[in-house]
C-alpha positions in Angstrom: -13.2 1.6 29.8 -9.4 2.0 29.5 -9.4 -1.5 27.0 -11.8 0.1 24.6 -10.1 3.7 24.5 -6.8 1.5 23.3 -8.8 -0.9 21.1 -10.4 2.9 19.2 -6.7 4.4 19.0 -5.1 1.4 17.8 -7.9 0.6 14.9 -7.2 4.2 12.9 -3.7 5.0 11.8 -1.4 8.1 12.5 -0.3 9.4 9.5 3.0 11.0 8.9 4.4 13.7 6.6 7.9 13.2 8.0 8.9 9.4 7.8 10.7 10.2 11.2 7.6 10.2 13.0 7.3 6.3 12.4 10.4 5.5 14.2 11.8 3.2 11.7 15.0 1.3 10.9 17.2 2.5 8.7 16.5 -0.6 6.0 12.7 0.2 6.3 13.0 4.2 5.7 14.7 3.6 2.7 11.5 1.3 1.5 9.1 3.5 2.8 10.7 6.7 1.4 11.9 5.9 -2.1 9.7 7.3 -4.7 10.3 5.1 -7.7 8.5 2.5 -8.3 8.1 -0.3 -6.0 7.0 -2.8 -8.7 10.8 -2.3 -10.2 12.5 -2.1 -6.9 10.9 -5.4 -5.9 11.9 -6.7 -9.5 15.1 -5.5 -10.0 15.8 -7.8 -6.2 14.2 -11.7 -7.1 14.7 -14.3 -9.8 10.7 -14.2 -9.8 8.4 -11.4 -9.1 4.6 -11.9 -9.0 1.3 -9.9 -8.2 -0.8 -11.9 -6.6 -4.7 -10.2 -6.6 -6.6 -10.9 -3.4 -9.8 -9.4 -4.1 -11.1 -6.4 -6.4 -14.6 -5.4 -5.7 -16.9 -2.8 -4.2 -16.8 -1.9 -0.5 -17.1 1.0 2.4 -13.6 2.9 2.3 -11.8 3.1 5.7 -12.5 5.3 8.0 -8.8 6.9 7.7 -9.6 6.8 3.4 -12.4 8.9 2.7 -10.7 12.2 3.3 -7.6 11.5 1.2 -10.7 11.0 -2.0 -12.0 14.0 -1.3 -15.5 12.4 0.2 -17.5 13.8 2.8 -17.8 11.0 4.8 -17.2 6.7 4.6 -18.8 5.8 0.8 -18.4 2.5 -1.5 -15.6 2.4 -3.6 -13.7 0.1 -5.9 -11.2 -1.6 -3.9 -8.2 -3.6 -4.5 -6.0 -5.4 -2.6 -3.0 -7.6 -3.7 0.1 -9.2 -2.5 3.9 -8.3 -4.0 5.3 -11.3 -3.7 9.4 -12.1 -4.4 10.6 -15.5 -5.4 6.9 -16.8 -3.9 7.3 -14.9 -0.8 4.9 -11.9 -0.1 7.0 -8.6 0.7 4.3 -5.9 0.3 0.3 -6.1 1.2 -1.4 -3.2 -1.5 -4.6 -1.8 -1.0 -6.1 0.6 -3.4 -9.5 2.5 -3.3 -11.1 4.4 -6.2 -13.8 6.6 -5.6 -17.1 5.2 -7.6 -17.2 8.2 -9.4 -14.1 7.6 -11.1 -14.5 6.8 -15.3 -12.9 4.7 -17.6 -11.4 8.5 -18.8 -9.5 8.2 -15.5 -8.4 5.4 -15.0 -8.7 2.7 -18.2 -7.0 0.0 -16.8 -7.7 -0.2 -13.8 -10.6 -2.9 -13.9 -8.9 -5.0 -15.9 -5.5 -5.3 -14.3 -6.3 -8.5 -12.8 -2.8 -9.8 -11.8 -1.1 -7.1 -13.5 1.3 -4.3 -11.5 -0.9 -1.3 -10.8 2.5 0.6 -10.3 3.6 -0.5 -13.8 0.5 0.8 -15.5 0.6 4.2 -13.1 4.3 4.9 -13.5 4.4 4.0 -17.1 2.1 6.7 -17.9 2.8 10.3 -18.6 -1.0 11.5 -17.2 -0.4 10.7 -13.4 0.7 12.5 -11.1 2.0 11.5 -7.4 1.2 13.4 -4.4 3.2 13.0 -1.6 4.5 10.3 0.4 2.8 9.5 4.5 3.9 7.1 6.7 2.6 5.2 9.5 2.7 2.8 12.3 -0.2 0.3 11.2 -1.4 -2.0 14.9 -2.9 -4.7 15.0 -6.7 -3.9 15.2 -6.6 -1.7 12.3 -8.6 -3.0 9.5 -6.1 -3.8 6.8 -3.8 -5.5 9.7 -6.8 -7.9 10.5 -7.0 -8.5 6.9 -3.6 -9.4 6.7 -3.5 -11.7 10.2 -6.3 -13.6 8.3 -4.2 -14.2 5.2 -1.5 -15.3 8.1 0.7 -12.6 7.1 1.2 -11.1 10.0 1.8 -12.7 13.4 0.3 -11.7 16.5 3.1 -11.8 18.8 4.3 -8.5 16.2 3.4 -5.1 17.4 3.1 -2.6 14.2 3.7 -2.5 11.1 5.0 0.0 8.8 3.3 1.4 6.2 3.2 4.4 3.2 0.6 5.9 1.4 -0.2 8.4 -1.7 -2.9 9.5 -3.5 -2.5 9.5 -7.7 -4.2 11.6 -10.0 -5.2 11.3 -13.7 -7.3 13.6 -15.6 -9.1 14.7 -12.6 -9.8 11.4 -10.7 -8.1 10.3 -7.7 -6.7 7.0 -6.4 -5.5 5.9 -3.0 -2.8 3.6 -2.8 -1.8 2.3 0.7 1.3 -0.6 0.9 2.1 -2.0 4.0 5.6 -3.6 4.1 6.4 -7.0 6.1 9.2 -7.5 7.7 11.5 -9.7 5.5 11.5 -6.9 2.7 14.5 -5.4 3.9 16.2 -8.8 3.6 16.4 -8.2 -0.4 19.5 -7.0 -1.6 20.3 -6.0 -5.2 22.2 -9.1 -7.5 26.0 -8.3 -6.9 25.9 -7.5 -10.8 23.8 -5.4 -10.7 24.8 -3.7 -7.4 28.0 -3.0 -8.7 27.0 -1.0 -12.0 
């Protein structure tokens, strides 16, 4: 009994307002808290930044999603998920969900992005707006942790893993962005040239 209690609490995230409640290092806070956009940050820190797109399709939203769209209960959506990868390394694991009810009015780009930054197109436009910023402690039975252990992204013998989340919005639709960040991304430090200005 006491096995499947743990196996329920450790599939659904706790989700944060205060990045404090993560219990994060410093190096990761400042990952998980900056605002910008991660696309440039990541950029701005390799010779040679890439998106590399998983999967786009249809699915069932996560049972810690649906809320955060505004649905009444776990419904298909248009998912994506992609890695963020630095000088062929992957740093951040993205997942995005859109709501099926969401038009091309919304959200033009979004289907054809294929290996495009999604936080290019969403920061580069004057129509979205961010909400705010929550954190969590993502464990190893949660769904998108699974996902990740099958890409062999993240290794068992690793606890949790630390992860932020917003909703955008554009003209009235909604989109879910969740990035969970592994480990070696706080090993990437600004150029020295470009530190200095």
């Amino acid at each position: 009994m006491a096995g499947s209690v743990l196996q329920h609490r450790t599939s659904f995230a706790r989700w944060h307002a205060d990045v404090n409640g993560v219990q994060a290092a410093a190096g990761m806070i400042h990952w998980l808290t900056d605002r910008a956009s991660l696309t440039a940050k990541l950029v701005a820190r390799c010779a040679q930044f890439r998106v590399q797109r998983l999967s786009q399709q249809q699915a069932i939203c996560l049972a810690d999603e649906y809320r955060e769209l505004g649905l009444a209960r776990r419904l298909r959506v248009h998912e994506r998920q992609v890695l963020l990868c630095c000088d062929g390394l992957p740093m951040v694991y993205a997942h995005t969900v859109v709501p099926l009810t969401a038009t091309a009015s919304e959200w033009p780009l979004f289907h054809s992005l294929g290996e495009k930054s999604l936080g290019t197109t969403l920061f580069n436009d004057p129509q979205v707006q961010r909400g705010t910023l929550s954190y969590a402690r993502l464990h190893a039975r949660h769904p998108l942790i699974r996902r990740m252990q099958a890409l062999g992204l993240a290794g068992k013998e690793q606890q949790a893993w630390f992860a932020r989340r917003s909703v955008f919005r554009r003209k009235g639709g909604c989109l879910l962005v969740t990035e969970v960040f592994l480990p070696q991304v706080m090993e990437l430090k600004l150029p020295a040239s470009r530190a200095a200005k």
